[in-house]
C-alpha positions as CSV (number, residue, x, y, z in Angstrom):
1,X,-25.0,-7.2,-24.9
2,X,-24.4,-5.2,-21.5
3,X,-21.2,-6.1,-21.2
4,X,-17.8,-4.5,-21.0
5,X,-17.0,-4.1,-24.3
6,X,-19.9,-1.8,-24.3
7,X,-19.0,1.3,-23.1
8,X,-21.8,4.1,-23.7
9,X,-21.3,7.7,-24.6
10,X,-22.3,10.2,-21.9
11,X,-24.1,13.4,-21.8
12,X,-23.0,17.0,-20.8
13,X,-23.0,18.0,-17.1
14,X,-24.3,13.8,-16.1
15,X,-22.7,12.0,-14.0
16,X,-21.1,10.0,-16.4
17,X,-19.5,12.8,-17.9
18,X,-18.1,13.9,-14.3
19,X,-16.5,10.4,-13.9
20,X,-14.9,10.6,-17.6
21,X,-13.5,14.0,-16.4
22,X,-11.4,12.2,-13.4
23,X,-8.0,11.6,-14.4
24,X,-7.3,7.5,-14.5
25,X,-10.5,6.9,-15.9
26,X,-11.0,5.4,-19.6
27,X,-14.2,3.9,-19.7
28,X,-17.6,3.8,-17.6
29,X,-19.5,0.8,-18.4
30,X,-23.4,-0.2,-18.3
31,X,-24.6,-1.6,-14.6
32,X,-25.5,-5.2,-14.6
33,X,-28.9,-6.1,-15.3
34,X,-31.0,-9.2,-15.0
35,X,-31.4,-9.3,-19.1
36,X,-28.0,-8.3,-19.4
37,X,-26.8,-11.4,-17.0
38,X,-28.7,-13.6,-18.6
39,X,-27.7,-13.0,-22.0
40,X,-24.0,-13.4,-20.7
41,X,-24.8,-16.9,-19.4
42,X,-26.7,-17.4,-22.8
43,X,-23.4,-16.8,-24.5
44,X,-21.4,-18.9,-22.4
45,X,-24.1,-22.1,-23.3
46,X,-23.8,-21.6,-26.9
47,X,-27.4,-20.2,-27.3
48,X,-28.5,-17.5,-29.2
49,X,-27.5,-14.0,-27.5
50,X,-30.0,-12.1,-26.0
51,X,-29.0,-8.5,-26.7
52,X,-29.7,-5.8,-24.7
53,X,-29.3,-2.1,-25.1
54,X,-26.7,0.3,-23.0
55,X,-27.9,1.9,-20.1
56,X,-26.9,4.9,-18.4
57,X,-23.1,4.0,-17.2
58,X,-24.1,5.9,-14.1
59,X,-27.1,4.6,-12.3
60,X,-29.0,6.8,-9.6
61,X,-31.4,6.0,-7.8
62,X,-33.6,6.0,-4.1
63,X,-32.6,4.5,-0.9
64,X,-33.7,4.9,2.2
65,X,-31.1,8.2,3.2
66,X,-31.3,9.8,-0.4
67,X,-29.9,8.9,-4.1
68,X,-27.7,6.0,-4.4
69,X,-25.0,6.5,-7.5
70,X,-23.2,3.3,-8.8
71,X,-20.7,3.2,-11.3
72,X,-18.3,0.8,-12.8
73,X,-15.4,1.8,-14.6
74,X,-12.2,1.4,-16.1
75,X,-9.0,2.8,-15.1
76,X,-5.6,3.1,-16.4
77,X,-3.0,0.8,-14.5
78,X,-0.5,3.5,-14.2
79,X,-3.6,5.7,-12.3
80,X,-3.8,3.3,-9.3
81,X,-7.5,1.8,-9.4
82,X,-7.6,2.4,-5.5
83,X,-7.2,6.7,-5.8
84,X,-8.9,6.8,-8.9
85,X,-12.2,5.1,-7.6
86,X,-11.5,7.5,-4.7
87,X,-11.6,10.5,-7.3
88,X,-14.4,9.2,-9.0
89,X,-16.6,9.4,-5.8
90,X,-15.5,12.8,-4.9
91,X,-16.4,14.3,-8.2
92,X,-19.9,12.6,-7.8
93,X,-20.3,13.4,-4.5
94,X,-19.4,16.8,-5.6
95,X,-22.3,16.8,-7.8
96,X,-24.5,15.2,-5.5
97,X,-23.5,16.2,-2.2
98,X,-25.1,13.7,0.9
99,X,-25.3,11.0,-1.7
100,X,-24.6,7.2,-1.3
101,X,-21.6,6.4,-3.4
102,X,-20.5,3.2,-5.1
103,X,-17.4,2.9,-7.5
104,X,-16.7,-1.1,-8.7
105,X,-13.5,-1.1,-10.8
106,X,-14.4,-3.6,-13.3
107,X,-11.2,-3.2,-15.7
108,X,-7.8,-2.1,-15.2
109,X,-6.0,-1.1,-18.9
110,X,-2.7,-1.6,-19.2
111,X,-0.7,1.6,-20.5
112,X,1.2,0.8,-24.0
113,X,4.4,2.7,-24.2
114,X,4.3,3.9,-28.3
């Protein structure tokens, strides 16, 4: 299911692998999908899951002024999810200069002292 407890592992030199590099971040998760949403809802009705396989955490794509990158990710609560989305879009707008830029926190992990 595209959910978050489904993070994907990225590739070298991808965007993904750019947000996993910013400090505060722990996980980039799958976009939303239309499958993946309804297989949630499925869930949450007791019917069989529809599964879904992991996308590419960080999706890019065409709008009208150029790419558009989207990513949703985790952060660590001692990181401050504002200034780490922050970071995240600089270090994608660093790969992809003039690009449209979207960061959705969509988990915030609390740190565990050992």
């Amino acid at each position: 299911m595209n959910d978050l407890s489904t993070p994907v592992s990225p590739g070298t030199g991808s965007p993904t692998a750019a947000v996993l590099a910013v400090d505060g971040v722990v996980a980039v998760y799958p976009a939303p999908t239309p499958l993946g949403t309804l297989a949630a809802l499925g869930s949450l009705l007791g019917d069989a899951p529809v599964r879904e396989q992991p996308r590419a955490e960080v999706t890019v794509s065409a709008g009208p002024d150029g790419p558009v990158l989207t990513a949703r990710i985790g952060t660590r609560q001692d990181a401050g999810a504002a200034a780490t989305a922050r970071s995240v879009a600089d270090a994608l707008l660093l790969q992809h200069p003039g690009s449209q830029v979207t960061v959705r926190v969509s988990r915030i992990e609390r740190v565990v002292e050992p």
